[in-house]
N, C-alpha and C positions, 0 to 999 in steps of 0.2 A: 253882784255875787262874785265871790273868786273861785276861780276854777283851777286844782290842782296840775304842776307842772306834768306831764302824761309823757313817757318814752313808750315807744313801740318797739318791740322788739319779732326778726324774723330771722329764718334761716331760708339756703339754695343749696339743693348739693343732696340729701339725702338717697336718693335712688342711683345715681350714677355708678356707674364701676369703676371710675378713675377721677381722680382730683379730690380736691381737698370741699370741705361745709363751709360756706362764708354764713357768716350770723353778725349780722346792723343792727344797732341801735339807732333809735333818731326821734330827739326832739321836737316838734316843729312849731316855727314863731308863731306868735299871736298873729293874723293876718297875712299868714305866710299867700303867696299868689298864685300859687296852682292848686290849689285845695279841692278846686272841682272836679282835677281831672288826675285825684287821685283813686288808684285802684291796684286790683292782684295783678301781682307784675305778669300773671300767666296769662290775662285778659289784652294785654297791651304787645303793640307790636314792639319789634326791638326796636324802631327808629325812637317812637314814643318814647320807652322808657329810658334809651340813654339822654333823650332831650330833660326828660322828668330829673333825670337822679343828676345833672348838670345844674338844675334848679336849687333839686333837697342841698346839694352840696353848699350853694352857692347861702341858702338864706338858714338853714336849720343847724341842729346839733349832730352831730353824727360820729358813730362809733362804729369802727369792724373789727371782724375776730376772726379766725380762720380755725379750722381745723383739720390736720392734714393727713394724708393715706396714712402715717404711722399711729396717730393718734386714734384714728377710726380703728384701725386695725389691731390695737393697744386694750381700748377701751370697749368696742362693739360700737354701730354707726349711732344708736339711743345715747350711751353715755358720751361720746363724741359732740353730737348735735348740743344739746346739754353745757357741757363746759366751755366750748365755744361761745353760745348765747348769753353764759355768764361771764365770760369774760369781755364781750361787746359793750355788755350792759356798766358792769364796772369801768369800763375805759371813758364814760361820757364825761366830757368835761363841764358837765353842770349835772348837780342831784335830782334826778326826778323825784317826785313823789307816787310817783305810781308807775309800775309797768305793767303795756298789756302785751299779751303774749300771744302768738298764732298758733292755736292751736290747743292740743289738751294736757298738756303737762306746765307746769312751773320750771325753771331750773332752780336747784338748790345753789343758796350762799347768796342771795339778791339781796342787794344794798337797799332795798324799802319794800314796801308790799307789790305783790304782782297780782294778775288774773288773767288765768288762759281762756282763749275762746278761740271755739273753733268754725273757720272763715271767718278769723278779724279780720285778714288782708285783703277782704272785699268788703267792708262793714267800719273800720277802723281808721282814721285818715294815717295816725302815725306809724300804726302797721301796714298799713300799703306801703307808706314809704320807705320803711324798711324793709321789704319783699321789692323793691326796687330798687336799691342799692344792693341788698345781699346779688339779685339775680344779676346784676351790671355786672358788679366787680366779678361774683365768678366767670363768668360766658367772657371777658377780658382776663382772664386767666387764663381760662382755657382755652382761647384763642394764641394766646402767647407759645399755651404748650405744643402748637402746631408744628413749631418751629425745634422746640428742644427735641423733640418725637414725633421725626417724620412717617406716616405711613399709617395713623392711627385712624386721621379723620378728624384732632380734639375740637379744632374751628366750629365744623359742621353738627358735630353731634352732642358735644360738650362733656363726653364721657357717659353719656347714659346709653346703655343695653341695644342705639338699634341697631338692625340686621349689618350695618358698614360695618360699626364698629364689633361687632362680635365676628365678622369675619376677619377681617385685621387682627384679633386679638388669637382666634383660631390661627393664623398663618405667623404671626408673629411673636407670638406670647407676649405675658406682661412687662410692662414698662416701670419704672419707679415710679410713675403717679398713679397703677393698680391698687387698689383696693384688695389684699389677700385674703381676707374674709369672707369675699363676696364668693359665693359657688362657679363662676365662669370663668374668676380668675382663677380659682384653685385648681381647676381642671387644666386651664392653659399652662400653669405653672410646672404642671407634675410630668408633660410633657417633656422627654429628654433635650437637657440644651438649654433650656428655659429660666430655669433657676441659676445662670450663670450669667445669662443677660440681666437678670436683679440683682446680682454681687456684685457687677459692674458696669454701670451705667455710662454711656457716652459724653 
């Protein structure tokens, strides 16, 4: 029997208040060698998963897309997420014939038929692995950003809502990797002084 070429595709990123959606695509070979110990990258520790996504790298297809605070902020975090995963999906350097999706939408413009399910990334081998690359490379972004914007936390929390970071954001206002759409930054923002540190970033 042949079994049709399968891309997974996932996104990281949607809930945070800072940084950008990464959205993976990825193939993975016939026979590929960690197959069993793939899974939701939210089930895996981070040692796991950046050993895992050192793996997907090394033996499968793989595709990334980013989509960044302006873009989110452009388009609303839905159509964001969205163009992103279709542009992951288009970047694979081999055609799939099928993409499965995490979760319960399609993106529009996919290069062959898709199908959403929701908790592939625990049920899917090629969506796990793309819910492991997506969540890698963001959390090493945002690690990165630690350094460009001191004083945030980005290492520790990765931009999502906790108590650090919304204190930091309260004493600080937003940075250029905020989210202005989001309610928390909008109120940091309106704060006097604030919007001048987003005109001109360091």
């Amino acid at each position: 029997m042949t079994y049709p070429l399968i891309a997974g595709l996932d996104e990281a990123g949607r809930g945070p208040l800072a940084g950008p959606v990464v959205a993976a695509a990825v193939i993975l070979p016939e026979g590929f060698s960690a197959l069993s110990a793939l899974d939701d990258s939210k089930k895996l520790t981070a040692k796991r998963r950046d050993e895992l996504a050192q793996i997907i790298r090394a033996e499968a297809t793989v595709s990334i897309a980013l989509a960044e605070p302006a873009e989110i902020d452009r388009l609303n975090i839905l159509h964001a997420t969205l163009a992103a995963m279709g542009r992951a999906a288009a970047g694979l350097a081999r055609a799939p014939q099928i993409i499965l999706i995490d979760g319960n939408q399609v993106p529009p413009g996919l290069p062959c038929p898709a199908r959403a399910i929701i908790g592939g990334d625990g049920t899917e081998p090629a969506i796990a692995a793309a819910s492991i690359i997506a969540k890698t490379v963001r959390d090493a972004l945002m690690t990165q950003a630690e350094a460009r914007f001191p004083g945030y936390g980005f290492a520790g929390h990765k931009g999502y809502p906790s108590p650090v970071h919304r204190a930091a954001l309260e004493a600080l206002g937003p940075c250029p990797l905020h989210r202005l759409g989001y309610a928390p930054v909008r109120a940091a923002l309106e704060k006097s002084g604030f919007a001048r540190r987003m005109m001109n970033p360091a």
